[in-house]
C-alpha positions as CSV (number, residue, x, y, z in Angstrom):
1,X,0.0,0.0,0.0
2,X,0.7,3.9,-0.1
3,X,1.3,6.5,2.3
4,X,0.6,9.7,0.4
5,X,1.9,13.3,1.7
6,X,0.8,16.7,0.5
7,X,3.9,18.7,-0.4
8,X,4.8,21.7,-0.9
9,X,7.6,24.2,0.8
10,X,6.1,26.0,3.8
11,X,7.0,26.3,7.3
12,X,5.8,23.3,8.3
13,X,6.6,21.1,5.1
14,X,9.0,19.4,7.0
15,X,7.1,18.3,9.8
16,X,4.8,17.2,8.0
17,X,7.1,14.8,5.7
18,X,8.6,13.5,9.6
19,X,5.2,12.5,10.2
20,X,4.6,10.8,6.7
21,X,7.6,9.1,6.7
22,X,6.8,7.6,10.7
23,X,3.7,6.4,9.1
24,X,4.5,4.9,6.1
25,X,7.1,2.9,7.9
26,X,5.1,2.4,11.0
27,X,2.6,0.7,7.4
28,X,5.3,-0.5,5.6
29,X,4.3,1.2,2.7
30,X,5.6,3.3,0.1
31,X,5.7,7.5,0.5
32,X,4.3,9.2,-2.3
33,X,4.4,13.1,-2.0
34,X,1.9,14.9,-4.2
35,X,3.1,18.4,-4.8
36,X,-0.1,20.0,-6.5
37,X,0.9,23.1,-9.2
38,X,-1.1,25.1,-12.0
39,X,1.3,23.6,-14.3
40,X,3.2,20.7,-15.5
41,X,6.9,21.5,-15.4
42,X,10.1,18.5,-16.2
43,X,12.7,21.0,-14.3
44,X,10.3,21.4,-11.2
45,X,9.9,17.8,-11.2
46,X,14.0,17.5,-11.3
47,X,14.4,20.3,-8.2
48,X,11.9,18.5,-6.1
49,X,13.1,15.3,-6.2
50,X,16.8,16.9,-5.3
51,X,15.4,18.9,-2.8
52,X,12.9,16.2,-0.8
53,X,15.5,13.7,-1.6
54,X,18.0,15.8,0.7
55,X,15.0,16.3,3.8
56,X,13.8,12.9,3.3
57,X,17.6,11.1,3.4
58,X,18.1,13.6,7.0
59,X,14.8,11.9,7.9
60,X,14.6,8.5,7.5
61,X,18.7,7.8,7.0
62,X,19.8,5.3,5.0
63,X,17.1,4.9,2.7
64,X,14.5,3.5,5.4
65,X,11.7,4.2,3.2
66,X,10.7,4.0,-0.4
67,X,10.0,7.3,-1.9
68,X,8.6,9.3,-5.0
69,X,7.1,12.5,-6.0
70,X,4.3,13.2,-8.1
71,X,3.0,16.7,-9.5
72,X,-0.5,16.8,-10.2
73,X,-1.8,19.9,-12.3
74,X,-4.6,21.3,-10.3
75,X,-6.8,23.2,-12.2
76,X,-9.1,25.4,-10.0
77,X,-10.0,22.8,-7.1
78,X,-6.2,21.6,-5.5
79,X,-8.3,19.6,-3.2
80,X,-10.2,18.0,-5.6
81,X,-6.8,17.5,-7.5
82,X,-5.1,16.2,-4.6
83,X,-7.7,13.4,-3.6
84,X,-7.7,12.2,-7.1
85,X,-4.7,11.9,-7.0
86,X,-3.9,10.1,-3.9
87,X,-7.0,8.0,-4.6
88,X,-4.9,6.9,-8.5
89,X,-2.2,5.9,-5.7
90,X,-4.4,4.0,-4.0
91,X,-3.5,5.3,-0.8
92,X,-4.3,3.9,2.5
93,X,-3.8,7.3,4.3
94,X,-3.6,10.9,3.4
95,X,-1.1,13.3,5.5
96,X,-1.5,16.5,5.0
97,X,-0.2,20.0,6.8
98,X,-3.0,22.8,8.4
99,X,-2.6,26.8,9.4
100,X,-3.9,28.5,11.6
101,X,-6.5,30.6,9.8
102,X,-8.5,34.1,11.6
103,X,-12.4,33.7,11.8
104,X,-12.7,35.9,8.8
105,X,-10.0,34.1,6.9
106,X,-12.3,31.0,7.3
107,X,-15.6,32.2,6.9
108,X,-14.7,34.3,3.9
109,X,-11.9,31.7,2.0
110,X,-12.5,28.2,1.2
111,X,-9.7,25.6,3.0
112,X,-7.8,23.4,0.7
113,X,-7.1,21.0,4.4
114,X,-11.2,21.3,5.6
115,X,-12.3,20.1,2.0
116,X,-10.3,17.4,1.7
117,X,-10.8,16.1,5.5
118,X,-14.8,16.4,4.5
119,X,-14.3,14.8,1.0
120,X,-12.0,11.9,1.6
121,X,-12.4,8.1,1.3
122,X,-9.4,7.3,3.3
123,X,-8.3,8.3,6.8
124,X,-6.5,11.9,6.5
125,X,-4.0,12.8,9.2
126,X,-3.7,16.6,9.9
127,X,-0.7,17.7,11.3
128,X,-0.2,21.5,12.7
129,X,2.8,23.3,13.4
C-alpha cells in the first residue's frame, strides 16, 4: 500500500514529511508526496526530487523508506486534484499539513485542508505546526 503526503515548501513542510515518513514505515508502505501546481513542469519535477530527496535522506537515513514524487496539475480545485490523486495511488492514508486561519479568513476563503478532511475516502491525518 501507499502512504501519500501533500507537499509543498512552507513552514511546516518538514514536519509534515517526519510524520509521513513515521507512518508509512510504521505501514510498511511506500511514501508518495503529491506536490499540487497550476502547471506541468520536467525541471520542477528535477528540483523536487533533489530537494525532498536531501530532507527525506536527514529523515529517514539510509534509505528506510521508499519514496517518490508526483506533480498533479490542479486546475481550479487543488483539493479536488489532490484526492484524485492520492485515490490513483491507492493510498491507504492521506497526511497533509494545516494553518492556523483568523475567523474571517475562514468564513470568507474556502480551505484546501477542511475540504479534503470532509471529501475523503481514506483516513487523512492533519498535522499542525
Amino acid at each position: 500500500m501507499t502512504v501519500a503526503v501533500a507537499h509543498h515548501v512552507s513552514a511546516i513542510s518538514e514536519t509534515v514529511l517526519a510524520e509521513a515518513i513515521k507512518e508509512a514505515g510504521f505501514r510498511q508502505s511506500d511514501l508518495v508526496l503529491i506536490n499540487v501546481t497550476d502547471t506541468l513542469d520536467l525541471d520542477k519535477d528535477e528540483a523536487l526530487q533533489v530537494g525532498i530527496g536531501d530532507v527525506v535522506e536527514k529523515l529517514a537515513p539510509g534509505g528506510t523508506v521508499n519514496w517518490r514524487v508526483e506533480i498533479v496539475a490542479a486546475g481550479n480545485d487543488v483539493a479536488q486534484a489532490l484526492l484524485d490523486a492520492a485515490y490513483a495511488l491507492g493510498a491507504e492514508l492521506l497526511v497533509l499539513g494545516a494553518r492556523q486561519r483568523s475567523p474571517m479568513a475562514k468564513a470568507f476563503l474556502g480551505s484546501v485542508t477542511q475540504s479534503v478532511i470532509l471529501n475523503a475516502r481514506m483516513p487523512v491525518l492533519v498535522v499542525k505546526r
